[in-house]
LODOGU-629056 format. One record per residue (C-alpha): x, z, y negated; chain; residue number from 1. Coordinates in Angstrom, 3 decimals, always signed. Each point is the difference from the previous one (the first is absolute). Layout:
BEGIN
x,z,y,cadena,num
X,Z,Y,A,NUM .
...
***
This chain:
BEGIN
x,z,y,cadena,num
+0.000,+0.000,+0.000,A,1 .
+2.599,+0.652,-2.728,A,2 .
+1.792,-3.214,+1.082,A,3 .
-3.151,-1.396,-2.789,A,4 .
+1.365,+1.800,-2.519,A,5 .
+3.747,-0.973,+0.009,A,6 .
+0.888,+2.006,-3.751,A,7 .
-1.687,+3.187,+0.864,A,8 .
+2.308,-0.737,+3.533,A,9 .
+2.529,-0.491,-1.920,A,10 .
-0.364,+2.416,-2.348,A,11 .
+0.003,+2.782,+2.446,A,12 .
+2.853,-0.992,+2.293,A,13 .
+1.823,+0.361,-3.559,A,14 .
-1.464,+3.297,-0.451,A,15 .
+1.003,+1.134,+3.893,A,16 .
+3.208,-1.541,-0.505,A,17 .
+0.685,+1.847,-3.511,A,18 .
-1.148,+3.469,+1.470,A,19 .
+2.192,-0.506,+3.332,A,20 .
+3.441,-0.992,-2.200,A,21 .
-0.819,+2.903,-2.392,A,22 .
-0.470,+2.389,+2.906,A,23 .
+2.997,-0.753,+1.527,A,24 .
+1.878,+0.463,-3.493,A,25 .
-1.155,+3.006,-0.445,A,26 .
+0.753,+1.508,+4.117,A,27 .
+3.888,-1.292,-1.064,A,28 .
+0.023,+1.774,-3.278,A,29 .
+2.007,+3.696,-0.136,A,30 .
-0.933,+0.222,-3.382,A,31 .
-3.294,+2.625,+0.271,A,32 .
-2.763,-0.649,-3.234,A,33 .
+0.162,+2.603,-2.781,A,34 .
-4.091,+0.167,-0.185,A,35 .
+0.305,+3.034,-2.674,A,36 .
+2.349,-2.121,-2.347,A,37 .
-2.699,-2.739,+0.064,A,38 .
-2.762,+2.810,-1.103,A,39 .
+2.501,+0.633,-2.876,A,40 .
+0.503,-3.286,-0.844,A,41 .
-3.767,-1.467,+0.105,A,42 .
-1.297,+3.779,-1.553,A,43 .
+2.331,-0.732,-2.763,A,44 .
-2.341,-3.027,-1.428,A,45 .
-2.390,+1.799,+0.237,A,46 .
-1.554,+0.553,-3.633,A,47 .
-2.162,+3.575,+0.447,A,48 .
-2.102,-0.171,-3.782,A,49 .
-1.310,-3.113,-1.731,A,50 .
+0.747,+0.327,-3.824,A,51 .
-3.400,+0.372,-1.291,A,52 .
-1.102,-2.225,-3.251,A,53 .
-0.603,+2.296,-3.497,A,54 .
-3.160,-1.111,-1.701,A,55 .
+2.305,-0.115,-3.335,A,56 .
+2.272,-3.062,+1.673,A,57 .
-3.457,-2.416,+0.674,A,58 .
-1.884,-1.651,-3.285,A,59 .
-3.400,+1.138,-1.058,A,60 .
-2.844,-1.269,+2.457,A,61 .
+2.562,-0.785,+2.743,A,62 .
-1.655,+1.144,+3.285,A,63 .
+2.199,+1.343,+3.027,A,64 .
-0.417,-2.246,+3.220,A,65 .
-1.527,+1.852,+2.917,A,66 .
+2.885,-0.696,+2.048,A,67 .
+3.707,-0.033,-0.454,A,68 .
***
């Protein structure tokens, strides 16, 4: 039945063939992942308060748009 649909086929002998190399990378690798320097790094863009707008900074009549 896939042999009708020759990209999606194709598309996921790609994907099999992806996962299986990157597997097998990783199984060789001695170098262990640092998952708590990721948190840092991601956590550090992280912006925790939006600036809020002043009423003084907008002109007279200007409304505020429901969403930002």
């Amino acid at each position: 039945m896939l042999r009708d649909y020759l990209v999606l086929l194709s598309s996921l002998t790609a994907y099999g063939v992806s996962a299986a190399i990157c597997v097998a990378m990783s199984w060789r690798s001695k170098e262990r992942f640092d998952f708590d320097l990721l948190a840092e790094r991601v956590t550090s863009f992280h912006v925790e308060a939006a600036v809020p707008v002043k009423a003084a900074n907008r002109p007279a009549g200007d409304s505020i748009p429901a969403h930002a």
